[in-house]
N, C-alpha and C positions, 0 to 999 in steps of 0.2 A: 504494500500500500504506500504512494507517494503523495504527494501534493497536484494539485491540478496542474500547477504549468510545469511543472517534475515531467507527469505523462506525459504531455503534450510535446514539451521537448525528447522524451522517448521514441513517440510515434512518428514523428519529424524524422528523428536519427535514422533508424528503423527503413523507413523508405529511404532517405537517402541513400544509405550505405547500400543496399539493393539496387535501387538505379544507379551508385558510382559503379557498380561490377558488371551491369548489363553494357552500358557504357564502353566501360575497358573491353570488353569483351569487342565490342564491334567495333573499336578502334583496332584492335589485334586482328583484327576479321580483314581490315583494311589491310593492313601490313601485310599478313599473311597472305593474301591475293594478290600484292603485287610480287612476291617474294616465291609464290608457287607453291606454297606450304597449304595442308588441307588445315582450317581452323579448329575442326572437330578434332584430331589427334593431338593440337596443342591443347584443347580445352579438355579432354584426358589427363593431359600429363599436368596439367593445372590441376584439377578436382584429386589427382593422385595424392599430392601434399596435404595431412592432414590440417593443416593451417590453413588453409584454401577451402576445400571441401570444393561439393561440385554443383550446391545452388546456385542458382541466377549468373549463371556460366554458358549460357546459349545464346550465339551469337544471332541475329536477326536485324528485322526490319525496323526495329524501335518499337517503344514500349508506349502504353496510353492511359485508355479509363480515366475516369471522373476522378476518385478520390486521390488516388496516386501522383499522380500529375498536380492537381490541385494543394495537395500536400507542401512538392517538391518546389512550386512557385513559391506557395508559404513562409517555406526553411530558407529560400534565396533572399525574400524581401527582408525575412528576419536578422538574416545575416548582416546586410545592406543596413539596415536600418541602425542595429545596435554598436557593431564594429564598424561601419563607415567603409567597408570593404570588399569587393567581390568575394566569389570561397568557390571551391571545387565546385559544387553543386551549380555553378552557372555554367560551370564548362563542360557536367555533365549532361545539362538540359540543351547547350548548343550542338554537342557530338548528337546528341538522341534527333533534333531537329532535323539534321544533315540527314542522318539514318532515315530518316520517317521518307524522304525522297529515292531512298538508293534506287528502289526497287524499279522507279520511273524511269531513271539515267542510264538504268543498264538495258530496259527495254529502246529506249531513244539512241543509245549506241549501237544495239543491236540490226535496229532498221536504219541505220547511217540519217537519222532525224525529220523520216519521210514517213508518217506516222498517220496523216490526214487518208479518211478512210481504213482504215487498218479494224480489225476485229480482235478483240482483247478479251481472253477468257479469265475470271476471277472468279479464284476460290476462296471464301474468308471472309468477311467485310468487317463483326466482334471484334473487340480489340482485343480478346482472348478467347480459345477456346471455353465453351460452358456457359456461357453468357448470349442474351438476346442484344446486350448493349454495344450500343455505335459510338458511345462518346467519346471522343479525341482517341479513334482508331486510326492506323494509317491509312485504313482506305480513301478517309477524304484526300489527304491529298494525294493521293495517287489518282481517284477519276480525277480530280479537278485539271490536275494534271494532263491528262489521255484526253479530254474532252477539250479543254484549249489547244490539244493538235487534233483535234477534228476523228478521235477513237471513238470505235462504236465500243461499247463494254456489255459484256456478257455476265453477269456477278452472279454465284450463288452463293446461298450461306444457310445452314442446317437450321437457323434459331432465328435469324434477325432479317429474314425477308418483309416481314410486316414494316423493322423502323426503316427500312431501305424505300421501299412505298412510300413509307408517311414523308421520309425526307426527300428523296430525287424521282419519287416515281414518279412523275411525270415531262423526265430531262429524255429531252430526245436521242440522244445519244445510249439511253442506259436501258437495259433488259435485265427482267431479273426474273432468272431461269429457276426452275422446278425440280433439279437436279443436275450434278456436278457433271452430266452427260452430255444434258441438253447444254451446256453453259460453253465448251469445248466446241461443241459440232460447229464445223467451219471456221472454226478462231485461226488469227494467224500467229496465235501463242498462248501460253496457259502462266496465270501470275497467282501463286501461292499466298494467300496473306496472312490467316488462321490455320494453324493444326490443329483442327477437327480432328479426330480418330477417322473417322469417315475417308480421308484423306490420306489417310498411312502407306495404305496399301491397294492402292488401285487397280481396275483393270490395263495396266499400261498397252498391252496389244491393243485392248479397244480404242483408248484413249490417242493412241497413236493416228488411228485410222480414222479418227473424228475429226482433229486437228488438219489445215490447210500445211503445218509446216511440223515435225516434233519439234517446240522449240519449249521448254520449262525456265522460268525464274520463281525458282522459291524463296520465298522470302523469311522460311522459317527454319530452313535445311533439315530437310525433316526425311530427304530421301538419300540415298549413296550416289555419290557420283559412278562411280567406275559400273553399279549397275544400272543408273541411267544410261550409260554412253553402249551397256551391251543390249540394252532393250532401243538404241538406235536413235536417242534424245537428244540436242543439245540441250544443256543443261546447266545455268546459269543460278548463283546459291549466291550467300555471304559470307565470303572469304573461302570458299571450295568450287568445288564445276570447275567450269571453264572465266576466266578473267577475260574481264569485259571494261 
């Protein structure tokens, strides 16, 4: 039992120190992509040190949700306010920023920036699996993104097709498929953004034969490289696949 702003600065710490590691983690993601190293094996060998351990050690697209986030602004203003100082936690919330985009710049690299018209399969939209919730998920800006170059978007998501309606259904640009099948067929690529279980393990032979091109950007690395490239995918991850 502590005193009220005791907790409070608890629960502050708490998420911080969780997004400073997600953070690190997709900055190492970076490194390790351009250095050719699979991130996953270092994120192994990280979790191996019991001083580490191997929570909030996955490297991804950037992190979201309401309280979380909310939190994290909190602990920065806080900081700001009483020390008169910037603190880690800004440099974490600017790395996380950068990240909330990658997933765009590697499709935009991909199509050498020729994007207008293009058909975009999305799997995910939650800003974590288990959840119906959209709030400060990366998928907004990734369509916002895909639709200022003129992307049709295909989106499915297992739980939060309803807030997907309430908020862009009616952007013409956006489809919001019935299943993670229909959402593929015809795309000229497939963008990971939530691991769903659903998503774990797919019919990839199908999925191949849906798609205009195999081309995968996962944004959660949630599949093998080396068996996407024998099931005939390119396959684009954070900080593993192919470097983009």
């Amino acid at each position: 039992i502590v005193p009220h702003r005791t907790s409070e600065l608890i629960k502050m710490g708490i998420n911080a120190m969780l997004a400073t590691r997600i953070s690190f983690m997709n900055e190492m993601a970076a490194l390790a992509e351009k250095l050719g190293i699979d991130i996953d094996v270092v994120r192994q060998g990280l979790a191996a040190d019991p001083r580490i351990g191997s929570d909030y050690l996955q490297a991804g697209c950037g992190f979201g949700g309401p309280s979380f986030s909310e939190d994290l602004l909190s602990f920065a203003k806080t900081l700001r306010e009483e020390l008169d100082t910037t603190g880690l936690i800004d440099t974490v919330l600017m790395i996380n920023d950068s990240q909330r985009e990658i997933l765009f710049r590697k499709v935009w690299r991909f199509f050498a920036g020729r994007l207008a018209g293009k058909k975009i399969a999305i799997w995910g939209a939650a800003f974590k699996a288990g959840t119906a919730s959209l709030e400060n998920s990366v998928v907004h800006p990734l369509l916002e993104a895909l639709w200022a170059q003129g992307c049709y978007t295909h989106i499915y998501d297992p739980m939060a097709a309803e807030a997907l309606y309430a908020q862009y259904g009616k952007h013409p640009l956006l489809t919001i498929a019935k299943n993670a099948e229909e959402a593929v067929t015809d795309a000229d690529a497939l963008v990971l953004v939530t691991a769903w279980d659903e998503f774990l393990s797919p019919d990839f032979s199908t999925i191949k034969t849906l798609l205009k091109q195999p081309v995968v950007f996962d944004g959660r690395n949630i599949y093998d490289p080396e068996y996407m490239q024998e099931q005939g995918f390119r396959y684009f991850a954070i900080g593993r696949g192919e470097a983009i």
